[in-house]
C-alpha positions in Angstrom: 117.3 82.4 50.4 121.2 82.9 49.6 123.3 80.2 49.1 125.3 81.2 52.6 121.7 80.2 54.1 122.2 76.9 52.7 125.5 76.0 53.6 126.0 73.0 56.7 127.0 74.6 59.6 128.3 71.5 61.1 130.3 70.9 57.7 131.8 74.0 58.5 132.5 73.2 62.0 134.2 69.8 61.2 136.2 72.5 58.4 137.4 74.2 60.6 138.6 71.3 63.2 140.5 69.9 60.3 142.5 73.0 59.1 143.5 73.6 62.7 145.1 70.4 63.1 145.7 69.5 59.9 144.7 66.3 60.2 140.9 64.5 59.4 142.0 62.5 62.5 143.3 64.6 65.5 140.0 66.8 64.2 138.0 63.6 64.9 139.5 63.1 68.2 139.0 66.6 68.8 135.1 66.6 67.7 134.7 63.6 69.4 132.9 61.8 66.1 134.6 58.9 63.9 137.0 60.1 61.3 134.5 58.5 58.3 132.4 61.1 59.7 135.2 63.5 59.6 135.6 62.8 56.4 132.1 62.6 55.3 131.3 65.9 56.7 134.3 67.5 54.1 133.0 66.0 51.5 129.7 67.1 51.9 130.9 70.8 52.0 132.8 70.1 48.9 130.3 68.8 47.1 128.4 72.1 47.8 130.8 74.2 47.2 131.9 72.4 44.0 135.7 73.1 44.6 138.3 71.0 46.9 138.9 72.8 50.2 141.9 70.4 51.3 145.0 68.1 49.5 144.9 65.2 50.9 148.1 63.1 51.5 148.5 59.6 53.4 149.2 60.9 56.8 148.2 65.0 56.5 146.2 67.4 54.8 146.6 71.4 53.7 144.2 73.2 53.1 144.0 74.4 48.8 143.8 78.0 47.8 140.3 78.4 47.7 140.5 76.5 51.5 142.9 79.0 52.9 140.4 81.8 51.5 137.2 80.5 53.5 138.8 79.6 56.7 139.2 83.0 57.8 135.5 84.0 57.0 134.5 80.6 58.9 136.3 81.5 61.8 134.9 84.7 62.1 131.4 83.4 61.9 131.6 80.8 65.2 133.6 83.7 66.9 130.8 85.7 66.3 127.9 83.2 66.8 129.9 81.8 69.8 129.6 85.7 71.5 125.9 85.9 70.1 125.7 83.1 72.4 127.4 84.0 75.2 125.7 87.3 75.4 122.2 85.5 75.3 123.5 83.4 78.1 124.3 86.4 80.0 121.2 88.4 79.4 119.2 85.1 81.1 121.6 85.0 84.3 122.8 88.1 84.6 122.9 91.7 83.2 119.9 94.5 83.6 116.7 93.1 85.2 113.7 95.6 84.9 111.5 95.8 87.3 108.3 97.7 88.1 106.6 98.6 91.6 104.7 100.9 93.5 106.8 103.7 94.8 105.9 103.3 98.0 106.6 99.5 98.2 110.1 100.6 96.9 111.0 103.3 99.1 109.6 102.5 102.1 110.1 98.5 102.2 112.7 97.3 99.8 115.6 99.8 99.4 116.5 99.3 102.9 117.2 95.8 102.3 118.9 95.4 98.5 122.1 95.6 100.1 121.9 92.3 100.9 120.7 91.2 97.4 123.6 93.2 95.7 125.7 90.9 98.2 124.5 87.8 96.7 124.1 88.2 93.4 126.2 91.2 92.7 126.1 89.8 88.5 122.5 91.6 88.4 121.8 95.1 88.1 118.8 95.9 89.4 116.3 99.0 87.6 113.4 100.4 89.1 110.4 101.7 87.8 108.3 103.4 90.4 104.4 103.4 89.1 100.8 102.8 89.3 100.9 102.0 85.4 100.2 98.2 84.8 103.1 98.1 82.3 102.4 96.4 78.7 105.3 93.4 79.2 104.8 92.7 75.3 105.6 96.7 74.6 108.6 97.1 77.2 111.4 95.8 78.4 110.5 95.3 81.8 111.1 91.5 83.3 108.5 91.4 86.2 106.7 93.8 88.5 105.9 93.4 92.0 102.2 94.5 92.4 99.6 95.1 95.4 96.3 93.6 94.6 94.1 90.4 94.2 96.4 88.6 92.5 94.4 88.3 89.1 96.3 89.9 86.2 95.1 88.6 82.7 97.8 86.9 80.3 100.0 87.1 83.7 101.9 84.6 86.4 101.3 85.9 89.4 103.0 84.6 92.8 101.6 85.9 96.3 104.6 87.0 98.6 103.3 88.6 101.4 100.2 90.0 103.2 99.9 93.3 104.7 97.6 94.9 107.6 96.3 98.6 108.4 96.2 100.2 111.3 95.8 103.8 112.3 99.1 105.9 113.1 100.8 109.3 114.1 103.0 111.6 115.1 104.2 110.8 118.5 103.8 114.3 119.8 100.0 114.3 118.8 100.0 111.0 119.9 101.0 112.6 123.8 98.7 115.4 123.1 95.9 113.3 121.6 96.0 109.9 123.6 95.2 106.3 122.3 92.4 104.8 120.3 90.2 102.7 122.6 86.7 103.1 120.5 86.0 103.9 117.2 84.2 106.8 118.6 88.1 107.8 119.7 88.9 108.7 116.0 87.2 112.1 116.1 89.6 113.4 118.6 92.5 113.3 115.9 92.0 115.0 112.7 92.2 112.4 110.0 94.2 112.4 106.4 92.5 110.4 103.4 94.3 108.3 101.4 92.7 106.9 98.2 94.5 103.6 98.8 94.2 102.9 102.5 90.5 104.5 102.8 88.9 105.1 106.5 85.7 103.2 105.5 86.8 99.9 104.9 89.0 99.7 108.3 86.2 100.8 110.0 83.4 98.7 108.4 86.2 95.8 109.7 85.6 96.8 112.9 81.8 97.0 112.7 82.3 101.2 113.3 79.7 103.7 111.5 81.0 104.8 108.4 77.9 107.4 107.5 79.3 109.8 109.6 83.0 110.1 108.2 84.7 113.4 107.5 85.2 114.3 104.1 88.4 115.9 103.0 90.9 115.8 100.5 92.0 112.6 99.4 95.8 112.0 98.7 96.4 109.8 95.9 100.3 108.7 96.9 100.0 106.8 100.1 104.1 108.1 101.0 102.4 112.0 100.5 100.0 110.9 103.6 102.6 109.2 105.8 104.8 112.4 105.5 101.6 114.4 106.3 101.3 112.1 109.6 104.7 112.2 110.1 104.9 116.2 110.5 102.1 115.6 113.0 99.1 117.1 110.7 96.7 114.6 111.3 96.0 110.7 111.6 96.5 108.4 109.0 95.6 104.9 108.1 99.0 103.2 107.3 99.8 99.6 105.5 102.5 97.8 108.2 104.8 97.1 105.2 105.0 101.0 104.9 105.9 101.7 108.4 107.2 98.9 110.2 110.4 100.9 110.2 109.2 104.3 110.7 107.7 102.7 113.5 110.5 101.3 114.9 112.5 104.5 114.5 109.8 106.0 116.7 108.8 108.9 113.9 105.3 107.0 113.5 103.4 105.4 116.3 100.6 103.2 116.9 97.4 105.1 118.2 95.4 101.4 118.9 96.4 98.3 118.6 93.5 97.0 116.3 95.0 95.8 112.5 92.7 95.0 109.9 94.3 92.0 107.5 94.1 93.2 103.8 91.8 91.4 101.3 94.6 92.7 98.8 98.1 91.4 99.3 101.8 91.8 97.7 102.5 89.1 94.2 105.4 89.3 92.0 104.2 88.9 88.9 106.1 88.3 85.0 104.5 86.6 81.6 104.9 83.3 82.3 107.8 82.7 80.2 110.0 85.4 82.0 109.8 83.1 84.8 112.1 80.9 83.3 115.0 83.6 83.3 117.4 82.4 85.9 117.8 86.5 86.9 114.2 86.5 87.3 113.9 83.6 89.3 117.0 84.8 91.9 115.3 87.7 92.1 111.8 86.4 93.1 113.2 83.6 95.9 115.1 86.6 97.2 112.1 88.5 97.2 109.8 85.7 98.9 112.9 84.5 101.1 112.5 88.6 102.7 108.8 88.8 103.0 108.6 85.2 104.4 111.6 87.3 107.2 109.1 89.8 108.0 107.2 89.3 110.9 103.4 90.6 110.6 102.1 93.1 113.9 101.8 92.2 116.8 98.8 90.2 117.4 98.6 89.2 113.8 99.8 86.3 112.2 100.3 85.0 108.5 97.8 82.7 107.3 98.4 80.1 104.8 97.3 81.0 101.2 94.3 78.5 99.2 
């Protein structure tokens, strides 16, 4: 350990008080402490030092030789511990925040509304990972993620946000050529897409429908490559409502039936619990829960409270 190590940083900070005002009392006043402990605290860094830093007179001080040498080096030490500081203040309120998602969830649902987080809390810059990868938060930088699942992650806080529904939907052309969905047994009119994420089977197992009989075909793993698929009018596809709610709305996706099937699996925001404690992180989650809590689930469905 050097002798720097060793040094009293509060000695030094009372050191400095005193050669600014030149005085161990407006330095007291100043520190808000007595001036014995003014004083005291001078002493105490002479002593280690083993050389006077001040002459001392009966109503000022100036500082000795050896004095005027350290005070610059002293100086520059707080200045730079005070930015060190400052800049760890910073990186907890404001600054970068990493985060990591499903592509999907990030196209489809939350772009179209981070304007209004920008507006709010236009101190954060948001970055984006778009990826199935459950990141390593030890081995990156990322803050939190926002992840679709059952809400178990090990070593990981995990907070639900919203719920999400699937229900068949198409191109409205096919949809005129094609007609609704009444019955299950209405699904073989349409030709269907697969999508590894949103699979046929389990919507129709839901709805007590025969699942021995489904087509096989190829299977898309990206759930936004089988929503462009539906919306070029090449088939039917089972959609999430958080993925096209708008598409919907803009009329380039319609709904073929209006049965939903609730998702066992539902939208958290998850971090390492100690990155919860970030004030950037935790403006980011409330905005987060304050826009799912805004979006209304289908029609005929309602939001459930969470055990």
């Amino acid at each position: 350990m050097s002798d720097a190590t060793k040094l009293p940083l509060n000695a030094l900070r009372v050191f400095a008080a005193v050669a600014e005002h030149l005085s161990f009392t407006e330095a007291a006043h100043a520190l808000d402490v007595t001036t014995a402990a003014v004083s005291s605290q001078i002493k105490t860094l002479e002593d280690s030092l083993e050389t006077p830093l001040f002459y001392r007179h009966s109503r000022s001080v100036r500082l000795t030789p050896l004095g005027t040498q350290l005070l610059p080096g002293v100086q520059r030490g707080f200045d730079e511990l005070s930015r060190a500081i400052d800049q760890l203040r910073k990186h907890r309120t404001s600054g970068q925040l990493n985060i990591t998602l499903l592509s999907s969830f990030l196209q489809k649902w939350l772009l179209p509304r981070l304007s209004d987080f920008y507006q709010t809390h236009p101190e954060i810059d948001l970055r984006f990972n778009a990826s199935r990868e459950l990141v390593d938060f030890t081995q990156s930088d990322f803050h939190a993620a926002v992840r679709y699942g059952s809400g178990q992650w090990p070593h990981l806080q995990a907070e639900h946000v919203m719920d999400d529904w699937v229900f068949p939907v198409a191109n409205p052309k096919l949809f005129a050529q094609l007609g609704p969905i009444n019955t299950v047994g209405d699904l073989n009119k349409y030709p269907r897409l697969n999508s590894q994420h949103e699979p046929w089977a389990d919507w129709l197992r839901s709805l007590g429908g025969d699942t021995t009989r489904l087509e096989h075909g190829p299977v898309l793993e990206d759930s936004l490559a089988a929503l462009n698929k539906a919306e070029r009018g090449e088939g039917l596809v089972l959609a999430r409502w958080s993925l096209v709610a708008d598409d919907l709305e803009a009329g380039r996706l319609v709904r073929v039936g209006e049965q939903s099937v609730r998702q066992r699996a539902a939208y958290y925001f998850v971090a390492p619990p100690e990155h919860f404690d970030l004030p950037k992180v935790q403006r980011f989650h409330a905005w987060l829960k304050a826009c799912c809590q805004q979006f209304s689930p289908p029609t005929g469905e309602r939001v459930e409270a969470v055990e």
